[in-house]
N, C-alpha and C positions, 0 to 999 in steps of 0.2 A: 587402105587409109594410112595416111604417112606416120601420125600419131595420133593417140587418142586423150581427148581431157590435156592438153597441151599447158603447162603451167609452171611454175619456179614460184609459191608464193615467200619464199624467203628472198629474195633478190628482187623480182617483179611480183609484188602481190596484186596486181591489178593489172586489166586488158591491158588497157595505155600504155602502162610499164612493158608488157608480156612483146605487146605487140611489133615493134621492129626485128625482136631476134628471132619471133617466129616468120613474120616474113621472109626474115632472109632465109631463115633456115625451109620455107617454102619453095622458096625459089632457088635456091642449089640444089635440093630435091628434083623439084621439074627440070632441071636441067639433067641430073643423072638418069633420070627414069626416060627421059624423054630423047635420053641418047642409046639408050638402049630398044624400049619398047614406045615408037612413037602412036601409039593408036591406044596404049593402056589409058583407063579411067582414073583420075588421080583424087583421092577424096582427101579433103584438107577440115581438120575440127579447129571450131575457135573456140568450142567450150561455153559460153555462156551468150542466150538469145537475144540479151538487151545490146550484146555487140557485135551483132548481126551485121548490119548497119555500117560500124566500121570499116567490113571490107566487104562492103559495096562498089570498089574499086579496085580492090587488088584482084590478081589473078585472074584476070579477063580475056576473054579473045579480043582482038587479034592474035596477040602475045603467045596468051597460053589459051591452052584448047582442051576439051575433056580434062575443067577440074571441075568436079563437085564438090558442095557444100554439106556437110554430115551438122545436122541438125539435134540436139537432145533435148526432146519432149516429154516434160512432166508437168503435173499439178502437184506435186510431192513437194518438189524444192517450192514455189512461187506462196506461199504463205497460204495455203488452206490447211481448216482444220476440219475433224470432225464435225465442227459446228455450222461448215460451210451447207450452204443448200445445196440438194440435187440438181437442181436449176441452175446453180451460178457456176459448179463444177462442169456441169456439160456445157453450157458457153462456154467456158474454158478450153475444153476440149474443141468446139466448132474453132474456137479462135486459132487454135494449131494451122487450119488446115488457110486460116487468111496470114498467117506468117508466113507460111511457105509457101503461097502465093507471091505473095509480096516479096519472095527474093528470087522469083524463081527468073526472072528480068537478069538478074546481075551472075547467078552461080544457078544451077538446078539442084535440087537438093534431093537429101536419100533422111529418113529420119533411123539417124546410128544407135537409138539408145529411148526407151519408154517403157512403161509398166501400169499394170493398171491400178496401182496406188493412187487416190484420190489425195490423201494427205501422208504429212511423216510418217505418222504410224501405222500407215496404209491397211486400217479397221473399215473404209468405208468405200464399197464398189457396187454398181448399178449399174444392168446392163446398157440403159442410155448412155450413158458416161463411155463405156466400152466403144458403143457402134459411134458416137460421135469420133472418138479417135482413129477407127478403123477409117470413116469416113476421110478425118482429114486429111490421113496419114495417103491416102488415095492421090492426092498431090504431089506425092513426092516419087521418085522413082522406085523405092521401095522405104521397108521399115524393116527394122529388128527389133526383136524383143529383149528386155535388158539383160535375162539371162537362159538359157535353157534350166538349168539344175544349180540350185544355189546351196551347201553347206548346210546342214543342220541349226552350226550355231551362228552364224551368220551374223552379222548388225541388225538388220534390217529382215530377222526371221520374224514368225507370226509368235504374240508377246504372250505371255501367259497374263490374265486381267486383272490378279489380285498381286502377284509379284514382279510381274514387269520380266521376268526371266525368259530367255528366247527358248523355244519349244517348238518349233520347226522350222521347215521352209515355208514361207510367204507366199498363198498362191496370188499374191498381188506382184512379185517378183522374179517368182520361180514360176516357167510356161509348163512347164510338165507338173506340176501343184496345180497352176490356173485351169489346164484341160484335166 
């Protein structure tokens, strides 16, 4: 992957903004890699899913060839909370697997980045919610987990419920916590 979470929010705080310098800086890229190792796989992140879309044109064959799309699939970030249903979190999750559908026409995709965090404070996981992911995640060429082993104190470690103080690793985070 060339970079990951791709962003300047002090100078480009927005796709829009972001977007031309990473292009370019895409495409001098493919050009070095692909004078070197013309058969490598080039994975390119745009960072956030509503601008997906956006480069639904860039980077395409004929041009370029073997670039993939690195995808970061969460119900964390997208406004669930605790309060959310088990039902509306696992549509969520099915829904992953029609986004990556739906770009896999323009880039084929790998999902670079998921966890099985339901919401922020990632307090609520059911197995439906899991296999719906696993399932959609099946569409893509592969998935990774957000992290192997994540830090004790962590941001996003599992919260103590009367202090809010972090208290370990998040087995919604951490895959060696999860298994």
């Amino acid at each position: 992957e060339l970079l990951n979470e791709p962003g300047d929010l002090r100078t480009a705080p927005t796709e829009d903004a972001m977007r031309p310098r990473l292009l370019e800086y895409y495409r001098a890229a493919y050009t070095i890699v692909r004078d070197r190792q013309p058969d490598l796989v080039l994975v390119i992140c745009v960072l956030y899913w509503f601008d997906y879309w956006a480069w639904a044109r860039e980077l395409r064959e004929p041009d370029f060839y073997n670039v993939v799309l690195d995808m970061h699939m969460y119900t964390a970030f997208d406004g669930f909370t605790v309060a959310s249903t088990d039902e509306q979190v696992v549509r969520a999750a099915h829904g992953f697997g029609c986004r990556i559908l739906s770009h896999a026409y323009h880039h084929p995709a790998i999902v670079g980045e998921w966890s099985l965090a339901v919401d922020a404070g990632g307090a609520k996981v059911k197995q439906a919610f899991v296999d719906a992911q696993i399932n959609s995640f099946s569409y893509a060429l592969g998935s990774f987990f957000w992290t192997l082993r994540m830090d004790s104190g962590a941001h996003m470690g599992e919260r103590d419920g009367e202090t809010d103080a972090t208290v370990g690793p998040s087995p919604q985070w951490d895959l060696v916590q999860a298994v």
